[in-house]
Backbone as a printed PyTorch tensor [residue, N CA C, xyz], in Angstrom:
tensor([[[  0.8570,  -1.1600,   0.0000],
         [  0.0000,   0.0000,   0.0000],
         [  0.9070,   1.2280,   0.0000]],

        [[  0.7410,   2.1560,  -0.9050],
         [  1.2830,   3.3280,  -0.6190],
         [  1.3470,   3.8310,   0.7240]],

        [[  2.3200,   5.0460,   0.4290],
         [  2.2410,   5.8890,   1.8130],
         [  1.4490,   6.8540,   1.6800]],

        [[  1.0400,   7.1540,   0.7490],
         [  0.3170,   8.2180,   0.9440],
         [ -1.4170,   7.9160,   0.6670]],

        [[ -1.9060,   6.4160,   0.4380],
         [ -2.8860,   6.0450,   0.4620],
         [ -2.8590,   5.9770,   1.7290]],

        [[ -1.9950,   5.3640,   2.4650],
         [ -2.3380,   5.1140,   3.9950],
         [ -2.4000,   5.8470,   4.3990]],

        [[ -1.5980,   6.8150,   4.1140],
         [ -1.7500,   8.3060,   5.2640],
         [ -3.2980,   8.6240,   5.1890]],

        [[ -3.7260,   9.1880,   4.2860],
         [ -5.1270,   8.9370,   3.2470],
         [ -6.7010,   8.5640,   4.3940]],

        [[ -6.0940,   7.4100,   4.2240],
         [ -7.0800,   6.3090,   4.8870],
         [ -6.9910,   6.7210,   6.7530]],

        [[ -5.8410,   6.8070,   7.0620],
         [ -5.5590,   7.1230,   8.2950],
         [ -5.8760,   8.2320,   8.8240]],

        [[ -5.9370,   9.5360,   8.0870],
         [ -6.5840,  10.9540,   8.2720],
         [ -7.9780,  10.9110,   8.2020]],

        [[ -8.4960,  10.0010,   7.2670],
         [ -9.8780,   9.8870,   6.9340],
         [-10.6560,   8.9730,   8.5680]],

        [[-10.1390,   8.2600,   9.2670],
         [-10.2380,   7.3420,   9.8780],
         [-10.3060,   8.2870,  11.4430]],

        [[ -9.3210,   9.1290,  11.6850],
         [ -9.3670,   9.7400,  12.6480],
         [-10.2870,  10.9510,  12.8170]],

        [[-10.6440,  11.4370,  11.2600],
         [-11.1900,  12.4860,  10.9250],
         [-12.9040,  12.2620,  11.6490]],

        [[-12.6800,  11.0400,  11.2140],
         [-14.6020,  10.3410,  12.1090],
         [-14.5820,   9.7370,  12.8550]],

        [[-13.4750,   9.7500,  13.6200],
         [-13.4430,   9.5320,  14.8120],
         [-13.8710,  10.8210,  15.8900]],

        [[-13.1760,  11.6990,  15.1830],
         [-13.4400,  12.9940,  15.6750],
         [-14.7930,  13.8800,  15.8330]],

        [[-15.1450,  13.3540,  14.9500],
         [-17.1340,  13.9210,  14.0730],
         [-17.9860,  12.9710,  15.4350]],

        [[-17.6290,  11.5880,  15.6620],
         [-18.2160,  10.7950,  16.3720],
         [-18.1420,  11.1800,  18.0410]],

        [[-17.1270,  11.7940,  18.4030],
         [-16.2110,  12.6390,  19.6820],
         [-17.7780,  13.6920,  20.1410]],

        [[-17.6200,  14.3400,  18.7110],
         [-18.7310,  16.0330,  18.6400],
         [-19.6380,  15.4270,  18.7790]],

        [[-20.0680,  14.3310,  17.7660],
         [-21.4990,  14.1750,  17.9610],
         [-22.1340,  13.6770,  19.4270]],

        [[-21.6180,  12.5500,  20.2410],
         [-21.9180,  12.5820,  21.3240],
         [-22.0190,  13.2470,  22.0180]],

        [[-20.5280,  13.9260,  22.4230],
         [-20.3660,  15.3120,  23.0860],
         [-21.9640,  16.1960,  23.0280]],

        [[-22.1140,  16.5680,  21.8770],
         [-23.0680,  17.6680,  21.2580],
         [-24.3440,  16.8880,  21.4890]],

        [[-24.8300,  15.6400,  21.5900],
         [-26.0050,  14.8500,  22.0050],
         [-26.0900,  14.9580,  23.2500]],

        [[-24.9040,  14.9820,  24.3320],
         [-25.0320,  15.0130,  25.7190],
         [-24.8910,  15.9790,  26.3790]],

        [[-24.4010,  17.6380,  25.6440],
         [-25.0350,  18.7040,  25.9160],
         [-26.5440,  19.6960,  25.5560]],

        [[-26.9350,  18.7800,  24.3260],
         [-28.6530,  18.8670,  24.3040],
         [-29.1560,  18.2130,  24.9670]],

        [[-28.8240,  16.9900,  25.7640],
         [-30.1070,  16.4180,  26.6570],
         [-29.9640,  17.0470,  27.8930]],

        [[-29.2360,  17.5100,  28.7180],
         [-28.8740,  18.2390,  29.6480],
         [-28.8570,  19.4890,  29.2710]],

        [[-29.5140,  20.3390,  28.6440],
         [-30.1570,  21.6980,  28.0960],
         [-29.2920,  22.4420,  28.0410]],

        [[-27.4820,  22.0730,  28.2230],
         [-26.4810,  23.0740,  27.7750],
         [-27.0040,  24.3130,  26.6360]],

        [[-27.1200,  23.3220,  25.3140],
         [-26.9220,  23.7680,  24.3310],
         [-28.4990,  23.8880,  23.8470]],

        [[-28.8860,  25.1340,  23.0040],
         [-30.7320,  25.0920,  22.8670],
         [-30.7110,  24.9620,  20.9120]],

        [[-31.1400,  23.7380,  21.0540],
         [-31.1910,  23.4390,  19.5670],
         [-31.9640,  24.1690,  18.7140]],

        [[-33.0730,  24.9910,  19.2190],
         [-33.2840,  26.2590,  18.5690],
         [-32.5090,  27.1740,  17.7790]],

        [[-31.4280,  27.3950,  18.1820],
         [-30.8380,  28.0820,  17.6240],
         [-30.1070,  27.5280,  16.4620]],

        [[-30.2280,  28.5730,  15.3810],
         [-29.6770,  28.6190,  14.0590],
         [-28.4200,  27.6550,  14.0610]],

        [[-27.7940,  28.0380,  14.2640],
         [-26.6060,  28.0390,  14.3380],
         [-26.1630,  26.3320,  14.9650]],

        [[-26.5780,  26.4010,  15.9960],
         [-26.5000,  25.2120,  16.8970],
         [-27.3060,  23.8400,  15.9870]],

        [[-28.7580,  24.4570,  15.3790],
         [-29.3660,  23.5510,  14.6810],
         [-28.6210,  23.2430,  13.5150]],

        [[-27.7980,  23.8270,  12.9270],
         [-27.0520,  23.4670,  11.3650],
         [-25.9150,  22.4180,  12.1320]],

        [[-25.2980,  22.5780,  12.9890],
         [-24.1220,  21.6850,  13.2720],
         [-24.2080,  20.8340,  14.4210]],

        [[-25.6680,  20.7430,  14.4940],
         [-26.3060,  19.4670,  14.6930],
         [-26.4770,  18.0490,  13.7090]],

        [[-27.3410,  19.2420,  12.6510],
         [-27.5360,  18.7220,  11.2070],
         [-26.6890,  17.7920,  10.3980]],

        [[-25.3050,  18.7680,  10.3690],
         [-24.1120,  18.3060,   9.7600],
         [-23.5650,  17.0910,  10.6120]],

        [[-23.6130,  17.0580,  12.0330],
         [-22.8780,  15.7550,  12.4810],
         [-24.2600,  14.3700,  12.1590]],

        [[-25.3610,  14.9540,  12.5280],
         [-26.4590,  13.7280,  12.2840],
         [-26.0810,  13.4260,  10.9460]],

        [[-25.4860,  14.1380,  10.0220],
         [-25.7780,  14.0730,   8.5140],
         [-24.6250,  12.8070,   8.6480]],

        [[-23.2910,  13.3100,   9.3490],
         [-22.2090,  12.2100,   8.8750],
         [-22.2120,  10.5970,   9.7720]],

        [[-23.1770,  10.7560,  11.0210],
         [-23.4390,   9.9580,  11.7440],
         [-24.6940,   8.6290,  11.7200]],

        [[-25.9120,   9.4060,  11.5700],
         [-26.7740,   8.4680,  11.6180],
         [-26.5750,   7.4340,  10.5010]],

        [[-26.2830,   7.5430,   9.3840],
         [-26.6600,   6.7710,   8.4520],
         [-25.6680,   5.0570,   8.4340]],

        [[-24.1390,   5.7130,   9.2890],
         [-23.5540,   4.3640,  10.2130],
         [-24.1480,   3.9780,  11.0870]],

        [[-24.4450,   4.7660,  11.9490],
         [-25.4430,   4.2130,  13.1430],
         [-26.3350,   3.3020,  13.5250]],

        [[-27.2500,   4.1500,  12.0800],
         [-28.6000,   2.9590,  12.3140],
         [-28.7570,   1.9880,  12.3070]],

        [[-27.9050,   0.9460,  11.6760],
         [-27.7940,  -0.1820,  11.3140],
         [-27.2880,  -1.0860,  12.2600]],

        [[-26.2570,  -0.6070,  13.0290],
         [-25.6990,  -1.0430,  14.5120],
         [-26.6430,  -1.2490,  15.3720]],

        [[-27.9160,  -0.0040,  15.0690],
         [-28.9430,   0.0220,  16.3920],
         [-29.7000,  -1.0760,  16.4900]],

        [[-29.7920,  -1.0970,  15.0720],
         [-30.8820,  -2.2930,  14.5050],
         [-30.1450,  -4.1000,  15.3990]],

        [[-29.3790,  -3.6440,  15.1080],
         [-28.5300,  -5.1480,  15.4800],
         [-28.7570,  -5.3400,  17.0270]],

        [[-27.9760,  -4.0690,  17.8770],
         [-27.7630,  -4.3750,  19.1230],
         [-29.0060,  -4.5560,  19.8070]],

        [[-29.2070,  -5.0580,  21.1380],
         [-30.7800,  -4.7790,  21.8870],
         [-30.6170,  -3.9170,  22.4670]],

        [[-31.8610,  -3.1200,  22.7930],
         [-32.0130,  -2.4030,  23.4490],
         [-31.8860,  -2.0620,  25.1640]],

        [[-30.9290,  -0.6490,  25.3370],
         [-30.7710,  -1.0440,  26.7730],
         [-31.7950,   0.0100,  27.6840]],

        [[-32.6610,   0.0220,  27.7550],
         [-32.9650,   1.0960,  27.8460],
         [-33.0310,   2.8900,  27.3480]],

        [[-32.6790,   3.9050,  28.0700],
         [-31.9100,   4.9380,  27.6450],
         [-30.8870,   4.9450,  26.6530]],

        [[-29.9220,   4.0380,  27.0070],
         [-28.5750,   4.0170,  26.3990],
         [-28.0650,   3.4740,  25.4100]],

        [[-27.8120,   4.3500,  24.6080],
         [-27.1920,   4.1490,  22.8250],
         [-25.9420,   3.3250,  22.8040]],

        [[-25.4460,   2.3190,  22.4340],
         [-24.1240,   1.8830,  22.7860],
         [-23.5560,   2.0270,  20.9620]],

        [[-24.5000,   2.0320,  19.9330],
         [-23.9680,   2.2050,  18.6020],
         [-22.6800,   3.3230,  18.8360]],

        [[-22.6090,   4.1510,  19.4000],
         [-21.2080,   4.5510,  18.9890],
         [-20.3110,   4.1050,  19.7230]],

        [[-20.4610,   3.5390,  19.9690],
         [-19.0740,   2.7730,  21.1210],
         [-18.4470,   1.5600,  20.1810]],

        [[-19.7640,   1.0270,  19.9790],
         [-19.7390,  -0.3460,  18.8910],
         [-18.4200,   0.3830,  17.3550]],

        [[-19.4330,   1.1940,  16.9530],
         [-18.6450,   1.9920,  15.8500],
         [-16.8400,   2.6280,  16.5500]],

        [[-17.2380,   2.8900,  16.7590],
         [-15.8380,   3.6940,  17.6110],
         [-14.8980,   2.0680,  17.4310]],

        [[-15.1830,   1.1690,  18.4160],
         [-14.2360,  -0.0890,  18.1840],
         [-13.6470,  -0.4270,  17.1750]],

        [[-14.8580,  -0.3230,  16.0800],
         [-15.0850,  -0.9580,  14.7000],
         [-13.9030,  -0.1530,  14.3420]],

        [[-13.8630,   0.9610,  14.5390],
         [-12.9540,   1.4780,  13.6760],
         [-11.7990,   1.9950,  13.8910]],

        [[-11.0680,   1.7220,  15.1010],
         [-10.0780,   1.5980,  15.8110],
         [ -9.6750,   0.2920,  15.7850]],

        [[-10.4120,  -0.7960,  15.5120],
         [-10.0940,  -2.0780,  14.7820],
         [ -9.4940,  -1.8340,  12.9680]],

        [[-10.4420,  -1.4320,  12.6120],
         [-10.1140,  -1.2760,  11.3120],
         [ -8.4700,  -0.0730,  11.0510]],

        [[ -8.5550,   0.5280,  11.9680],
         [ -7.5420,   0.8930,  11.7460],
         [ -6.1690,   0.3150,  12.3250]],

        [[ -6.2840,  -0.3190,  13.1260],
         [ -5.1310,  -1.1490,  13.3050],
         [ -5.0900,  -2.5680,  12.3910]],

        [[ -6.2160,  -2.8700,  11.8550],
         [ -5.8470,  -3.8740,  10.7550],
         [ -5.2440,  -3.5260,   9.8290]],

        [[ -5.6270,  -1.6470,   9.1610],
         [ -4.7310,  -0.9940,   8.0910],
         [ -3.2410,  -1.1100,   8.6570]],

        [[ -2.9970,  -0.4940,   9.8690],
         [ -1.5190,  -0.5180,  10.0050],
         [ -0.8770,  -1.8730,  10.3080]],

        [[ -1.0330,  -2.8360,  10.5160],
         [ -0.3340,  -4.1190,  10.3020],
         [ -0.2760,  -4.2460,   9.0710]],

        [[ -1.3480,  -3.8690,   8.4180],
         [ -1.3510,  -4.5410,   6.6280],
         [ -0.0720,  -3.6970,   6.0350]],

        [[  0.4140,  -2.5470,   6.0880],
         [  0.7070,  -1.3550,   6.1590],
         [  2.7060,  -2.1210,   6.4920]],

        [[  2.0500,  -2.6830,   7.6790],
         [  3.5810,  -2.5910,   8.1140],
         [  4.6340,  -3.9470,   7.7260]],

        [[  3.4950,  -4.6630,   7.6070],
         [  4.1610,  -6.3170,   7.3680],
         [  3.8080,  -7.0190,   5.7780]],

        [[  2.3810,  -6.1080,   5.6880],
         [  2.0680,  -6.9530,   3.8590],
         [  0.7060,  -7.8510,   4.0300]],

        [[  0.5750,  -8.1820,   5.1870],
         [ -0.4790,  -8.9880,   5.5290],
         [ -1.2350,  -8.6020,   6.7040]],

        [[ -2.2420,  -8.5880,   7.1160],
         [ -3.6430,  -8.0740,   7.9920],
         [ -2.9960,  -9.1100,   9.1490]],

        [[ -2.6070, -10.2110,   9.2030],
         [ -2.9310, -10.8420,  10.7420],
         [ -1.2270, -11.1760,  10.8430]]])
């Protein structure tokens, strides 16, 4: 694999890791009325993280059971892809995934 595909993949990888960081973050200062989703402003970059989030999400939700209150899809995701990224860097470092 290139280096600069990996780099690539690796920026891209942390990049939604980061989006996934906000979006909780930003979910657990609207339920605790920090933040008032009314607002303009607040409502667009709401928007934008639901935009890059739910559509991984849902599908996790679908899978896991339900715990009550508590969402565990991004935790699930979060693994997933802190897995996936250490499968890139072995592949990366040796030629082969395992």
């Amino acid at each position: 694999m290139s280096n600069a595909i990996f780099n690539l993949l690796m920026n891209i990888i942390g990049l939604y890791l980061f989006i996934i960081f906000a979006w909780v973050v930003a979910s657990w200062l609207q339920m605790f009325g920090v933040i008032n989703a009314r607002n303009p402003m607040v409502r667009n970059i709401l928007a934008v993280l639901n935009a890059f989030i739910e559509p991984v999400v849902n599908p996790i939700r679908r899978i896991l059971p339900s715990m009550g209150g508590l969402d565990l899809s991004p935790i699930v995701l979060i693994f997933g892809l802190y897995f996936l990224r250490d499968m890139l860097v072995s592949f990366y470092r040796t030629g082969s995934i395992f």
